[in-house]
C-alpha positions as CSV (number, residue, x, y, z in Angstrom):
1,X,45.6,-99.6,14.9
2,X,43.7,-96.6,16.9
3,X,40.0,-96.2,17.2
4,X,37.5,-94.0,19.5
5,X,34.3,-95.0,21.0
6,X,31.6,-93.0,22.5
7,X,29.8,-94.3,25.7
8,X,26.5,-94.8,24.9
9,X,24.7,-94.5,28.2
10,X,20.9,-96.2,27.1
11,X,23.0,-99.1,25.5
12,X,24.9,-99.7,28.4
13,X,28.3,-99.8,26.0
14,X,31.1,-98.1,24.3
15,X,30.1,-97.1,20.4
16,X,32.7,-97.0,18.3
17,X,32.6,-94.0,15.9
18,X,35.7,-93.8,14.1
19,X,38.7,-96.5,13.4
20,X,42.4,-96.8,11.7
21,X,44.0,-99.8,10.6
22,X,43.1,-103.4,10.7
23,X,39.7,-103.7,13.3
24,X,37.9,-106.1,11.0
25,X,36.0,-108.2,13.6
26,X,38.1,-106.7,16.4
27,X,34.8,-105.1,17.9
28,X,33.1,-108.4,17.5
29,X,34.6,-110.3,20.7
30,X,36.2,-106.7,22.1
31,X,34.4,-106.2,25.9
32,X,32.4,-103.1,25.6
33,X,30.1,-103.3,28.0
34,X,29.6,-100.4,30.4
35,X,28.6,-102.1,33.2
36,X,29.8,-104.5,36.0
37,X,27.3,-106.9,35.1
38,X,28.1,-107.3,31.3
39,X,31.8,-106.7,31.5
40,X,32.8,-107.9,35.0
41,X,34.9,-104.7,35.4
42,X,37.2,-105.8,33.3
43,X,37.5,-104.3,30.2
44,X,40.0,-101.6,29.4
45,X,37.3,-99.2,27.5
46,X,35.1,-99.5,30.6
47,X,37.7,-98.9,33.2
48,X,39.1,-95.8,31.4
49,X,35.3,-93.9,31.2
50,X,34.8,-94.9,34.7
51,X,38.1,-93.7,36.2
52,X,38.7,-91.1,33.8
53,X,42.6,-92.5,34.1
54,X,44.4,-93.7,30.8
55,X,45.1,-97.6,31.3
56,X,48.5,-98.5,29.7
57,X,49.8,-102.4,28.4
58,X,53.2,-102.4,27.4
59,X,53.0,-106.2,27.0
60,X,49.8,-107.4,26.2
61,X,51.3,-111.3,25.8
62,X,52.3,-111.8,29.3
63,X,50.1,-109.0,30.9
64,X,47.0,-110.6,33.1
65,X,45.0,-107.6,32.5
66,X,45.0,-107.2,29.0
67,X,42.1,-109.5,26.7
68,X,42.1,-110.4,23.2
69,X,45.7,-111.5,23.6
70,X,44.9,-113.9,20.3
71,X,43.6,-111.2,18.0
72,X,46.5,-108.9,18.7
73,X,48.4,-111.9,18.2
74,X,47.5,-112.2,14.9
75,X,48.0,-108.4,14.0
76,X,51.3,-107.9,15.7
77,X,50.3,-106.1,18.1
78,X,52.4,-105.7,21.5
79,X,51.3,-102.3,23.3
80,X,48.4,-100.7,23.7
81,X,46.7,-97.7,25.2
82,X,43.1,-96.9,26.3
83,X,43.0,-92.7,26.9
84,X,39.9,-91.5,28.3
85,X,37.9,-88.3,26.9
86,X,36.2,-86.1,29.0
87,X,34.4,-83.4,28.7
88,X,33.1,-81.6,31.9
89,X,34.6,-83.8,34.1
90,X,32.5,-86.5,32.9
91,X,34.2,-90.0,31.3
92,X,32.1,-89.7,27.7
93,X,34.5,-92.1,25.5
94,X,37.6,-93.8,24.5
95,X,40.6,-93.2,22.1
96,X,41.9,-96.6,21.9
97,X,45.6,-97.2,20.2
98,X,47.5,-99.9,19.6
99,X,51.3,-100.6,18.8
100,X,53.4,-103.5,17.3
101,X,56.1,-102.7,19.6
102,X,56.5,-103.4,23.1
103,X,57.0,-101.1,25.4
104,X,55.8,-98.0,22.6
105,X,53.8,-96.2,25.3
106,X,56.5,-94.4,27.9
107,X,56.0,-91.5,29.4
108,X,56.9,-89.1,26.5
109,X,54.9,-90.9,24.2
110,X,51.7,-90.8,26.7
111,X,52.4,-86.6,27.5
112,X,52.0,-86.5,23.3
113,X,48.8,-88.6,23.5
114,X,47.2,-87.0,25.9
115,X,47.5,-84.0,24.9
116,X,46.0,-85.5,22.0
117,X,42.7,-87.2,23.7
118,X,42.2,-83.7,25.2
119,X,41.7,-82.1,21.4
120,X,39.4,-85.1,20.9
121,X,37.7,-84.2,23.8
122,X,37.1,-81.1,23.1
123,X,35.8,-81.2,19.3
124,X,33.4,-83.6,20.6
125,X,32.2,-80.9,23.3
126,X,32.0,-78.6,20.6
127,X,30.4,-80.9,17.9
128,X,27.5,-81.8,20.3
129,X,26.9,-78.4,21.7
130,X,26.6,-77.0,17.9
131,X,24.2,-79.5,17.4
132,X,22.2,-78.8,20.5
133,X,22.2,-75.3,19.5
134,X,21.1,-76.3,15.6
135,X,18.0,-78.6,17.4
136,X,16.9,-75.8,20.0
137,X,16.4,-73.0,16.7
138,X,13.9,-75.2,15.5
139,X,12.5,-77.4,18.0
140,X,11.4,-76.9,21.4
141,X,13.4,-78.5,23.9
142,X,10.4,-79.5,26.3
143,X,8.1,-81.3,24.0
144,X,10.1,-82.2,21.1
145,X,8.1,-80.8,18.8
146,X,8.6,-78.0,15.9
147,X,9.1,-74.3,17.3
148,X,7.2,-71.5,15.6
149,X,10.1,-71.0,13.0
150,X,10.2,-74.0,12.2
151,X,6.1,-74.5,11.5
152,X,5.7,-71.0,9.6
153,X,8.6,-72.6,7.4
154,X,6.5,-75.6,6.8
155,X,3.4,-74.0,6.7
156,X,5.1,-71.4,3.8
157,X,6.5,-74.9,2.3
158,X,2.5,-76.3,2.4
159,X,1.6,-72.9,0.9
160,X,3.7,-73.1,-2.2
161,X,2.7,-76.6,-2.9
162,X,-1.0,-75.8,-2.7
163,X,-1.0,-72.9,-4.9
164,X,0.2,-75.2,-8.1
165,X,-2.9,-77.2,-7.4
166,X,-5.8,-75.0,-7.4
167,X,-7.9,-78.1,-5.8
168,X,-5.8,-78.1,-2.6
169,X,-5.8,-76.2,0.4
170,X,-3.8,-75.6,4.2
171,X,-5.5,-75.5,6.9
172,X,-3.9,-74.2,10.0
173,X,-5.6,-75.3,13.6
174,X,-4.5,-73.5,17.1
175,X,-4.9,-74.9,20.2
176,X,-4.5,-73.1,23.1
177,X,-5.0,-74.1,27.2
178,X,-7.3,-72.1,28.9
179,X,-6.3,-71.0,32.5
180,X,-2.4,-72.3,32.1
181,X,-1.3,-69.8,33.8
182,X,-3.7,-71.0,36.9
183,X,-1.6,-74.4,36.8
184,X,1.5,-72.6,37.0
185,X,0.5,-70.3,39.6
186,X,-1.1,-73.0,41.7
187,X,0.6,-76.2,41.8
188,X,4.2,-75.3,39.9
189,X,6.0,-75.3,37.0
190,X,6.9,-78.5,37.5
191,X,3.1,-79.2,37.0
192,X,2.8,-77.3,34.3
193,X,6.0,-78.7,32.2
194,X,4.2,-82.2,32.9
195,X,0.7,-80.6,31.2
196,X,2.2,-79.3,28.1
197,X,3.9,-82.7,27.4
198,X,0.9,-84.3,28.2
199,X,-0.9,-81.9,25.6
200,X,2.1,-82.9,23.2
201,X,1.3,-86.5,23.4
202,X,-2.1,-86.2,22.6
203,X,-2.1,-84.0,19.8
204,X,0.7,-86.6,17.9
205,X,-1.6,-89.6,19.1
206,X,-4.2,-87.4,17.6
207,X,-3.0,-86.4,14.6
208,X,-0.2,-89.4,13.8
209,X,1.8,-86.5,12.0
210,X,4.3,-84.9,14.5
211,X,5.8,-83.0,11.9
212,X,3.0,-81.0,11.3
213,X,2.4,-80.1,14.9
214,X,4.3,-77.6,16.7
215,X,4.4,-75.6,20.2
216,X,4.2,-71.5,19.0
217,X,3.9,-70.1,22.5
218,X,3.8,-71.1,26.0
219,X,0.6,-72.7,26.0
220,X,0.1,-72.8,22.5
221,X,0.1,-75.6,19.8
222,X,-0.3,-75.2,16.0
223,X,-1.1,-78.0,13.8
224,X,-0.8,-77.9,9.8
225,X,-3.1,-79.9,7.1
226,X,-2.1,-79.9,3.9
227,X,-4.4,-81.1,1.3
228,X,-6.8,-80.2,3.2
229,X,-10.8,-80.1,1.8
């Protein structure tokens, strides 16, 4: 049985995201917390993101460490392995593997495995970072919202709609900050970072539709109304 988990930092646990072999209701009474608190430091998952160190059972029946000696009991299961993935230097998640032979994870077997956790690792480094760079092409990164790509597309989109109904229209609204540059120049960027957000919040409390709002420039924001009279 093998399966990886993903530390999920705002849940405080480890998510698994992928499994093989029998984990029906393993996860269910498995200790995934990432925290002292929750987990009491002792579960294998959180001790291998935290040290970044693989943690090895050779004999999960008589080992005083291991948990869930009952459910591996009933599997068959004798060894197992926690290996940790990291990806710049950081602990970000498990690949957990488990073996009905005692005494399955020696040294060779571990050089082989780790080898393997650091592929993991690294199609997970690239997985996120492609889909960082497939948010930041259409959204801006500081206030969440659409980019200007992104609104002209659905502005075109809006366009083409309208014209098969003679009795709708688009209307396009820009809303700029006077003396922006001011805020910057006086009191930071910082400052103004903390302004544009602000701006941002208003105009989806204001308009209930972030998807038709947009940042288009530094201190501009677009908003889009289709069917508009």
């Amino acid at each position: 049985m093998a399966w990886i988990g993903v530390a999920d930092r705002e849940a405080l646990q480890v998510r698994p995201v992928a499994s093989h072999g029998d984990v029906r209701g393993f996860f269910d009474s498995a200790p995934l917390a990432l925290t002292n608190a929750r987990a009491k430091g002792q579960g294998f998952a959180w001790r291998t993101i935290r040290e970044k160190s693989a943690v090895i059972s050779n004999d999960i029946q008589n080992d005083p460490q291991t948990h869930m000696k009952e459910q591996c009991f009933e599997r068959g299961i004798n060894s197992l392995a926690f290996l940790p993935l990291i990806v710049e230097d950081k602990g970000i998640g498990v690949l957990a593997l488990y073996a009905k032979e005692a005494g399955f994870f020696d040294e060779e077997e571990m050089k082989l495995l780790l080898e393997l956790a650091g592929d993991i690792s690294f199609a997970l480094d690239h997985i996120e970072k492609e889909e960082r760079l497939d948010y930041l092409a259409f959204y801006d990164s500081l206030t969440g919202l659409a980019n200007r790509t992104l609104f002209q597309e659905r502005v075109a989109q809006y366009i083409r709609e309208a014209s098969a109904a003679p009795q709708r229209g688009v209307a396009v609204l820009l809303v700029d900050i006077d003396r922006f540059k001011t805020i910057n120049d006086t009191l930071g960027r910082q400052a103004g970072d903390q302004v544009l957000r602000r701006v941002a919040e208003n105009l989806v409390r204001f308009t209930g539709e972030p998807g038709r709002l947009a940042r288009i420039s530094a201190d501009r924001f677009a908003v889009a109304i289709p069917d508009a009279a």
